[in-house]
Phi, psi and omega in degrees: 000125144300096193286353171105314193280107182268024166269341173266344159273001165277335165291319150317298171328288180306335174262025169285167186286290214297351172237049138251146172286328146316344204292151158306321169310306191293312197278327174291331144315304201243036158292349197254003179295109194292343187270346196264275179321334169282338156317274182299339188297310162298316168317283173339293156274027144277286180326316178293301177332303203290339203248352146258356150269002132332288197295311183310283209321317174286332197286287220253037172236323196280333176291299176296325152343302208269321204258343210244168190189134179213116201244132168240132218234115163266171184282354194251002190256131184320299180305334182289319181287334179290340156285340169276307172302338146307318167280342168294330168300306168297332189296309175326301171283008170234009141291327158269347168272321200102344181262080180303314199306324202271353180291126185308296175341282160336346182207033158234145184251010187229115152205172211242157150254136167269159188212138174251149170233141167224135205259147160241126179347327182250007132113016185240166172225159342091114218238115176263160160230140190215125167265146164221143180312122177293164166290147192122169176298111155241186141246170201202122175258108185228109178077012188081016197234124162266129194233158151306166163199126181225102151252138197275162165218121190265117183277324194264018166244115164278129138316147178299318189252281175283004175064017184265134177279150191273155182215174178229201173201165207207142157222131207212122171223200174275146194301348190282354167226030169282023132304353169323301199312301174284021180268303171330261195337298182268349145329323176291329199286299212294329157303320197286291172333314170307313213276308196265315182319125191064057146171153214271150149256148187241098168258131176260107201293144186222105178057248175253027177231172166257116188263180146284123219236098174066191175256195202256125227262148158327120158333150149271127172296152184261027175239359169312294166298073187262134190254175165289156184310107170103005177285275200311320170274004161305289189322288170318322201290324172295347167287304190314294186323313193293333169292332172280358179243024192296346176290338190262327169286004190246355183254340188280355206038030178279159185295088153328059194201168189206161145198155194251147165221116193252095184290135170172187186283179162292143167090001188284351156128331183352287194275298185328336157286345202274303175330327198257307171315336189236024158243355174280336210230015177048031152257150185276204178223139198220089162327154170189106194258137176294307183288022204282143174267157211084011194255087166301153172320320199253318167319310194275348171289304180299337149345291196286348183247359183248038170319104167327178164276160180056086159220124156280129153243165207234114189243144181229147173047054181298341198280339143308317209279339185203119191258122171089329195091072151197128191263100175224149207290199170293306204276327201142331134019117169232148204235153198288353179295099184293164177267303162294297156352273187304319145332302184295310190287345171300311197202038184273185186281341164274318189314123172292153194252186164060046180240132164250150170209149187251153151228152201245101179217152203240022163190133180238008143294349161283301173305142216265128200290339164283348146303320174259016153258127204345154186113300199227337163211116201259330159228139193249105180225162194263123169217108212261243215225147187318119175255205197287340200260312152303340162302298178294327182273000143310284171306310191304306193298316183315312189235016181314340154262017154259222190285166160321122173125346160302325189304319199289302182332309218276329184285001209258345132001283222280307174328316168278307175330306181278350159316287166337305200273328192285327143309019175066347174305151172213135160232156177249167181323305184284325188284346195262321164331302186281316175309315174275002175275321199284357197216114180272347211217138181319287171330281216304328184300338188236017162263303193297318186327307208293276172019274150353280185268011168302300218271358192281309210267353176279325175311000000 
C-alpha cells in the first residue's frame, strides 16, 4: 500500500536484503570469485590429506597390534651372539647349497665382521672371520615364514664398563607365526652348545663381567696330565665329594665354596691339571689376574660372588701377586687390591657362594699363613718335579705304537731317573714333556734324557 510518503518507501526500500551489500546474494557472487575457490580448494585438501594420515598412523598401529609380533634381543642378553652366529652360519649353508634367496646375507648390502682370534698352547694363533648382517633392515626367509630383522646401534649410550654401544636386533614377522621365534632361538642355542661340546671356554673378566677370553679351546683328556701316584685321583676325588654335597653344607649352614691350593716348582703340571679337570667335570674356567690395572677391592668381590655357573676359577702365581701383603706388578705397578681385600672376597661377609677357586704357587713358603688357612684353602697338595713313575707313564703314553721294547725303554726311563734323583738331579714335566715331543721315536727319546743329564752333571 501507498502511503503517499517517500521517505518511508525509500527506507523500505533500503532495508530490502537483496540491495545490502551483505546480502546473501552478494556471498553467493562471491563463491565464483577464483581466488575464494581456490582457498578452499586447498584447505579442503590439506584437511583430507591431514586426515588421512591420521587415519594410515591408526591404521598401521592397530595392524601392527593385531597382524604383526616382535621379538627384541640387546646386546646384553645371553641369545644375541648366538643369534648372529646363527645367522652367520646360515648365510654359510645356504652358500654351499646354492640356495641364495633364503639367505640373510643375500639380501643385505651392509655387514659387518666379526673376528675371532684362538690362542694355542704353543704360543701361535688362529684367526676366524664371520659375516653377520650389519645395522639396518634386512630379511630373512626361516622355514617358509618371511620376517624382518633390524639391527639397531645406539652410538650415543655406552655401555658402563666396556664402552661398548648398546645394540639390538628387532625380529618382526606375522602374529600367525610368532611360534617361530623359539623354534629360532633354540635352534641358535643348540648350534652354539654344539659349537662348545667337547671343549673349554676360558673367561676373563671385562670390567664387572666375565666374558669369553677367544673361542672355545678342545678338552684336554684328564690322563693326559700325569701326575705322581694318588695326586690326581685325590684332587678329583675331593672335587667330586664337594659336588655331591651341597644339602649337607646347606643344612650345617657352611659357607658352599672350597678352594684348593696346588704349590711346586714350575713346569710340574699345576695349571695343566686344573685345566683338564674342569673339562672332565664339563666346567668352564675364569682367569683372574690380581694384578690387572683396575682391578679394586669392591671388583674383585663382585667378580668372586658373580662366578658363571659350572666355573672353576684360577689365580696363578698368588705368591706374586702380593709380596709384604702389597700387591705389585712387573713394571712396578701397584695395584689398588688390598691383601685384606682379598681375603675378605675369599671368604668375608660379601664374599659369594657355590664356588671353587684353584689357586696356584710356586713357593708357598711366601704365602701369609692368613691366606692358607682352612676357610680360604681348604686343600693343599704338593705337586713337585718328575719322579721314576711319571717319567714312564709319560714316555710309555707317548710312544705307546711302538715297536715291542718300549716297555723295556720306558723301565730303563725310570731306572735313570731314579739314578738321577738319588744324586740330588730333577727334571720336570714339561721338560721331559718337550723332549719327547722334539724325538718322534722311543730311542732317540731315552738318548736325549741320558744327554740331558749329561749336560746337567757338566754344568
Amino acid at each position: 500500500m501507498n502511503t503517499g510518503n517517500p521517505n518511508i518507501e525509500g527506507l523500505n526500500n533500503a532495508a530490502t536484503p537483496a540491495s545490502l551489500p551483505n546480502g546473501p546474494k552478494y556471498w553467493l557472487e562471491g563463491l565464483d570469485n577464483p581466488y575464494f575457490q581456490a582457498g578452499f580448494g586447498l584447505m579442503g585438501v590439506g584437511v583430507v590429506l591431514s586426515g588421512l594420515r591420521k587415519f594410515a598412523t591408526f591404521a598401521d598401529v592397530v595392524l601392527r597390534r593385531r597382524l604383526l609380533v616382535q621379538v627384541e634381543i640387546n646386546n646384553k642378553d645371553r641369545a644375541y651372539p648366538w643369534l648372529l652366529s646363527w645367522m652367520a652360519r646360515q648365510n654359510q649353508l645356504n652358500q654351499s647349497l646354492g640356495r641364495g634367496s633364503g639367505s640373510l646375507i643375500s639380501k643385505s648390502h651392509r655387514l659387518s665382521v666379526e673376528t675371532n682370534v684362538e690362542q694355542h698352547q704353543n704360543g701361535s694363533s688362529s684367526v676366524f672371520f664371520n659375516l653377520v648382517a650389519g645395522t639396518g633392515m634386512h630379511w630373512l626367509k626361516y622355514r617358509g615364514v618371511w620376517m624382518q630383522v633390524v639391527r639397531e646401534r645406539d652410538t650415543h649410550s655406552m655401555q658402563m664398563m666396556s664402552g661398548n654401544p648398546w645394540e639390538t636386533v628387532t625380529l618382526t614377522t606375522l602374529s600367525r607365526d610368532r611360534d617361530i621365534f623359539p623354534r629360532l632361538l633354540t635352534e641358535a642355542r643348540d648350534l652354539a652348545m654344539c659349537d662348545q661340546e667337547g671343549k673349554l671356554v676360558i673367561q676373563t673378566p671385562w670390567g664387572t663381567e666375565w666374558r669369553p677370553f677367544g673361542l672355545p679351546r678342545r678338552k684336554r683328556p684328564l690322563h693326559s696330565v700325569v701326575l705322581d701316584n694318588g695326586i690326581a685321583a685325590d684332587i678329583e676325588s675331593d672335587v667330586q665329594s664337594f659336588l655331591n654335597r651341597r644339602q649337607w653344607y646347606v643344612d650345617r649352614g657352611i659357607p658352599y665354596r672350597r678352594g684348593y691350593l696346588l704349590h711346586g716348582p714350575p713346569g710340574s703340571g699345576k695349571s695343566s691339571y686344573i685345566q683338564a679337570l674342569a673339562g672332565s667335570l664339563n666346567y668352564n674356567l675364569c682367569l683372574l689376574n690380581l694384578s690387572e690395572r683396575g682391578l679394586g677391592d669392591d671388583k674383585l668381590t663382585y667378580l668372586l660372588s658373580t662366578v658363571p655357573e659350572r666355573s672353576f676359577v684360577l689365580i696363578e702365581d698368588v705368591d706374586a701377586a702380593f709380596n709384604k701383603r702389597v700387591q705389585t706388578s712387573e713394571d712396578g705397578y701397584q695395584s689398588s687390591v688390598t691383601f685384606s681385600g682379598f681375603l675378605n672376597a675369599l671368604d668375608g661377609v660379601a664374599s659369594g657362594e657355590e664356588r671353587i677357586i684353584f689357586l696356584t704357587t710356586n713357593h708357598i713358603e711366601r704365602l701369609d699363613p692368613a691366606l692358607i688357612r682352612p676357610g680360604r684353602v681348604d686343600f693343599t697338595q704338593y705337586v713337585g718335579e718328575s719322579t721314576p713313575n711319571q717319567a714312564r707313564n709319560l714316555f710309555e703314553r707317548f710312544y705307546d705304537t711302538a715297536p715291542l721294547g718300549t716297555m723295556d725303554m720306558g723301565r730303563s726311563l725310570y731306572d735313570l731317573i731314579e739314578e738321577e734323583m738319588k744324586q740330588g738331579k730333577r727334571i720336570s714335566m714339561a721338560a721331559l714333556q718337550g723332549l719327547f715331543i722334539r724325538n718322534h721315536d722311543a730311542q732317540s727319546a731315552l738318548a736325549a734324557c741320558r744327554q740331558t743329564f749329561l749336560e746337567t752333571q757338566s754344568t
